[in-house]
BAKE-595769 format. One record per residue (C-alpha): y, z, x. Coordinates in steps of 0.001 Angstrom, whole numbers, plus 500000, padded with zeros to 6 digits. Layout:
N
YZX
...
% end
This chain:
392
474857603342110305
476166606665109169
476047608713105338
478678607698103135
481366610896103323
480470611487099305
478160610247096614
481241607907095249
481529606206098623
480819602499099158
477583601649100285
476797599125102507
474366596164101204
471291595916103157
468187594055103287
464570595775103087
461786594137105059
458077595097105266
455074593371106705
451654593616105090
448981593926108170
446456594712106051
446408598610106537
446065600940103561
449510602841103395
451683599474103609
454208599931100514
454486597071098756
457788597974096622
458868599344099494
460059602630097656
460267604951100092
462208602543102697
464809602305099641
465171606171099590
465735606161103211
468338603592103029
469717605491100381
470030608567101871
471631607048104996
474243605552102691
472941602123102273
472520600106099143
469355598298099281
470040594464097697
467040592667098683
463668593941099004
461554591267100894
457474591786102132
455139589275104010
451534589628104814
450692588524108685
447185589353111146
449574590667114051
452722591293114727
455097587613116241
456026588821119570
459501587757119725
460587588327115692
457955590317114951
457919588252111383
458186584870113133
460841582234113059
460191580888109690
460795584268107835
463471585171110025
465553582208108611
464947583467105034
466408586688105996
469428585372107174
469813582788104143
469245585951101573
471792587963104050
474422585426103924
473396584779100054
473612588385098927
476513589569101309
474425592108103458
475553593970106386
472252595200107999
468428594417108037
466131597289107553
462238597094108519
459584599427107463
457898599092110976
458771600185114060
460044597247116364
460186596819120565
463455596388121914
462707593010122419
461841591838118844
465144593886117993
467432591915120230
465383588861119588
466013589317115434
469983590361115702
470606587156117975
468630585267114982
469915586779111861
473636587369113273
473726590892111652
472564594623112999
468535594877112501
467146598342112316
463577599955111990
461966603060110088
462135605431113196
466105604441113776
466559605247110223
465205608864110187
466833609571113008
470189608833112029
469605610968108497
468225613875110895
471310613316113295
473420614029110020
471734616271108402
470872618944110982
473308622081110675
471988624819113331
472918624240117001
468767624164117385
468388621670115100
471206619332116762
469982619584119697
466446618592118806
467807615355117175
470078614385119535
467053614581121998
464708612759119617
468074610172119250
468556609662123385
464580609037123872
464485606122121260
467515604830122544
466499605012126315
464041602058125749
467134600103124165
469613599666127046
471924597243124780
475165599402125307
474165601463121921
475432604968123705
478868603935125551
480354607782123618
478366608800127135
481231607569129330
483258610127128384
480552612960129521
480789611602133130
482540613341135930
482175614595139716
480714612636142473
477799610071141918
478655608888138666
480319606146139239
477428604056140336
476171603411144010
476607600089146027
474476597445143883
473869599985140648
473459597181137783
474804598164134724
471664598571133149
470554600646135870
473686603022135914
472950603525131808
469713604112132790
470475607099134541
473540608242132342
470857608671129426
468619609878132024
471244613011132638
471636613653129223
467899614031127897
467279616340131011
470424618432129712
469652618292126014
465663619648127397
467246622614129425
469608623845126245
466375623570124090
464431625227126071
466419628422126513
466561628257122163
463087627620122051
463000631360124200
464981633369121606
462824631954118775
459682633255121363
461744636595121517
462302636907117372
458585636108117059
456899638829119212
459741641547117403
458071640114113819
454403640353115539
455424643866116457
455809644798113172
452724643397111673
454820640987109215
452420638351107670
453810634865108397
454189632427105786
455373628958106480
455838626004103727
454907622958104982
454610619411102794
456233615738102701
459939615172102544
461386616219099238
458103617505097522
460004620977096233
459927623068099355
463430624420099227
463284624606095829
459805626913095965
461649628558099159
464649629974097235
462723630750093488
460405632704095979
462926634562097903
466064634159095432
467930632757098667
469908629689098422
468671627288101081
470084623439099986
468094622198097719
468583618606096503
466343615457094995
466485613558098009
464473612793101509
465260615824104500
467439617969101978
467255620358104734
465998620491108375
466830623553109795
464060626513108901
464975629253107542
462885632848107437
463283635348104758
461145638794103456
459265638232100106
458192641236099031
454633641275096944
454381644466094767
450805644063094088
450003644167097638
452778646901098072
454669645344101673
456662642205102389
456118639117103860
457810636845106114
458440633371104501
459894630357106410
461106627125105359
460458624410107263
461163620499107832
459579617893105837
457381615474107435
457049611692106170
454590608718107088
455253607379110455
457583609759111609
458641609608115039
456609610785117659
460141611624119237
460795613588116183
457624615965116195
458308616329120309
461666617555119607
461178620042117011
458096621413118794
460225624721118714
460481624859114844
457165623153113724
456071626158115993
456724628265112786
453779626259111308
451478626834114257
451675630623114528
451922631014110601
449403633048109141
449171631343105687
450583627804104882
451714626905101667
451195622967101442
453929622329099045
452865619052097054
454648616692094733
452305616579091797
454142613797089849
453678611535092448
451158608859091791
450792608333096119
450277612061096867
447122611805098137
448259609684101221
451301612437101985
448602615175102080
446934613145104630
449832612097106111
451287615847106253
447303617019107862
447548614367110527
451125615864111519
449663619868111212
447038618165113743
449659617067116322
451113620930116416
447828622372116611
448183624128112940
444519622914111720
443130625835111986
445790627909110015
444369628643106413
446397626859103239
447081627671100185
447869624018098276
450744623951095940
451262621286093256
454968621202092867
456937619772089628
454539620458086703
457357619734084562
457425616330085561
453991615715084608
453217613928081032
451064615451078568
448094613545079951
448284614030083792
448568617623082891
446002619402084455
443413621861082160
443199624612084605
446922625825086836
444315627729089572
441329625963091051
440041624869094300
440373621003096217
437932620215098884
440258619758102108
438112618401105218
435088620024103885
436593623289103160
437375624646099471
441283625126099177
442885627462096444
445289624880094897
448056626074091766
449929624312090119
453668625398089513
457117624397088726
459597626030091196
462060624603088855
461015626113085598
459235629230087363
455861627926085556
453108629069087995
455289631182089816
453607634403088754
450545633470089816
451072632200093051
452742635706093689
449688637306092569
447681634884094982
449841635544098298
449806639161097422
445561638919097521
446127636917100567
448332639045102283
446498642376101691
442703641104102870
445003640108105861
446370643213106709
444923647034107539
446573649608104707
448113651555107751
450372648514108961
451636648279104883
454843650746106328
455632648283108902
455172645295106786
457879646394104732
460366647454106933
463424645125106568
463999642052108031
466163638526107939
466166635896109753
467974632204109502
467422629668112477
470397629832114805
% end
C-alpha cells in the first residue's frame, strides 16, 4: 500500500469492510474509512457492513461473510480488503489465506498515510517507530528491507535461531534504535521549550480532528504557509510561529499540531509523545472544530479522550467552529461568540471561517483578552521579543 505519486495516478480498487458490534461510533457508510483509503491512494469499489455480538476468532467476520468478500473481490476486480477494525495477526493471516488477496485494518492504514506524509526527521522517526511496533506482533516477513541494515557479529543468527525468532530480534534492534534517535530529538524540543519559558511567551497550541481547518486557521493566523489541503493528516509535523495581538500589545507563540482521528493507534500517540507534548505544556488550546460536519460531536469527544492520554485536560480551551461558510442558511448559528458546556465547565466557543476570514477578528480580540489576564504587564517586553520556530 503506498500514495499514488499524483492525483492522476491509478488507484487501486479495494474493498471496505465494517462490523456493527453494537457500539455508538460504528459508521455505517463507512465515510471516513473511504477518505482513508483515499488518501492512501486507494479507490474504494465496494463498501460492505455486518452486524455481529463478538468478534469470530479466526475471520473475525466468520466464514460465511468471508466468502462474500472474496466473490465481490473477484466480481469487482479488487486488489486489497480494508476493515474499519483493528484485527490480531491471526484473524489477518487467517482472512488473506481465505480471500486470496492482501487484508488490511484501520491502524495499518494510518500508519502508512503518516509513514508518507511525515516531512521533519522528528516526525519520521516517530512513524517509523509507531510502523515497527505494529508490525512486531506480525512476524509474516512484512519488513525483509531490514536485511540490508544487518552487519557485524551476531546477526546472522545463533545455532537453532528459527526464522521467526531471528526477525524477532532484527525488529527488536531497530525499535530500540529508532527510541534512542527520538529521544535525543525529544531533548532539543525540551531545550527550545525552557528558551520560550524564559521569555515568558504564551503558548498556544491548535488541537482538533484530522482535517477540521487547523492549517488553514494556522496560516490566516500567522500569514505562514504551512500545507493546507481538504484531506485527512494534510500535515503532521508541528510547526511554531509568533502571532502578535495588538490589543494586548506582545506576541504569542502559536503551534500547529497533528490531527487526531477515532481509534487512532495507541502506537501513534506513544510515538509522537514528543510533539503532542506541545499540547500538554500549552497555555491555551484552540480546539479547532469542523462545524459543517453533521458527526462533530463524536470528534470533540474523540479529540478530549486523546488530550486525556497526554495529560492536556487540565489546559484551558478556547473552542473554534471552523468552516462557517460551509454552513446553510439554517444551520447558521444566531450568535458567532457564546459559551458550550465542556465536562461541566463553560467554554468560549466562535465561530469562524479561516477560509473567508469571517470570525477572524474576533477570535484575535479573544486570544488577545486571554493572553493579557495571563501575563504580568512587565513580561509584555519579553513577550514580544522575536522568535520562530518550525519542528526540525
Amino acid at each position: 500500500m503506498s500514495l499514488p505519486d499524483s492525483p492522476d495516478s491509478p488507484r487501486a480498487p479495494a474493498i471496505l469492510v465494517g462490523v456493527d458490534f453494537g457500539l455508538p461510533h460504528f459508521d455505517g457508510e463507512l465515510e471516513e474509512l473511504g477518505l482513508l483509503a483515499q488518501t492512501a491512494g486507494l479507490e474504494p469499489v465496494v463498501r460492505l457492513t455486518c452486524k455481529r455480538r463478538a468478534p469470530d476468532a479466526a475471520l473475525f467476520v466468520g466464514s460465511g461473510k468471508a466468502d462474500e468478500i472474496r466473490f465481490l473481490a473477484e466480481q469487482h476486480g479488487a486488489q486489497e480488503v480494508l476493515f474499519d477494525q483493528a484485527l490480531s495477526p491471526a484473524q489477518q493471516r487467517n482472512l488473506e489465506r481465505h480471500i486470496g488477496l492482501p487484508v488490511n485494518d484501520r491502524t495499518l492504514l494510518i500508519l502508512e498515510i503518516f509513514a508518507q506524509r511525515a516531512r521533519s526527521h522528528e516526525g519520521k522517526l516517530q512513524v517509523e517507530l509507531a510502523r515497527l511496533q505494529y508490525l512486531s506482533t506480525r512476524l509474516v516477513r512484512r519488513w525483509s528491507h531490514l536485511e540490508r541494515q544487518r552487519g557485524g557479529i551476531g546477526t546472522r543468527g545463533g545455532p537453532g535461531e528459527t526464522q521467526i525468532e531471528l526477525d524477532r530480534r532484527m525488529i527488536g534492534e531497530a525499535i530500540k534504535r529508532t527510541k534512542e534517535r527520538l529521544e535525543k530529538v525529544k531533548r532539543q524540543r525540551h531545550t527550545q521549550r525552557r528558551q520560550r519559558d524564559r521569555r515568558d511567551t504564551f503558548n498556544i497550541s491548535l488541537v482538533g480532528y484530522t482535517n477540521a481547518g487547523k492549517s488553514t486557521l494556522f496560516n490566516a493566523l500567522v500569514k505562514a504557509r504551512a500545507y493546507a489541503a481538504d484531506q485527512l493528516f494534510a500535515t503532521l509535523d508541528t510547526t511554531t510561529r509568533q502571532l502578535y495581538l495588538g490589543e494586548a500589545g506582545r506576541s504569542v507563540s502559536l503551534s500547529d499540531t497533528v490531527g487526531f482521528i477515532r481509534d487512532l493507534p495507541h502506537g501513534l500517540i506513544d510515538a509522537f509523545q514528543a510533539t503532542l507534548q506541545e499540547a500538554a505544556d500549552a497555555d491555551l488550546l484552540l480546539h479547532v472544530v469542523d462545524a459543517a460536519n453533521p458527526g462533530h460531536p463524536e470528534q470533540m469527544a474523540e479529540v478530549r479522550r486523546v488530550l486525556g492520554e497526554i495529560g492536556a485536560t487540565h489546559v484551558p480551551q478556547i473552542l473554534v467552529f471552523n468552516k462557517l461558510d460551509a454552513l446553510d442558511s439554517e444551520r447558521r448559528p444566531r450568535l458567532l461568540q457564546d459559551t458550550l458546556e465542556l465536562d461541566g465547565q463553560q467554554v468560549p466557543r466562535l465561530f469562524v471561517s479561516a477560509s473567508s476570514g469571517e470570525g477572524l477578528a474576533a477570535l484575535r480580540t479573544q486570544l488577545a483578552a486571554t493572553a493579557k489576564a495571563a501575563l504580568p504587564p512587565e513580561s509584555a517586553a519579553a513577550a514580544s521579543a522575536p522568535f520562530d520556530e518550525a519542528a526540525p
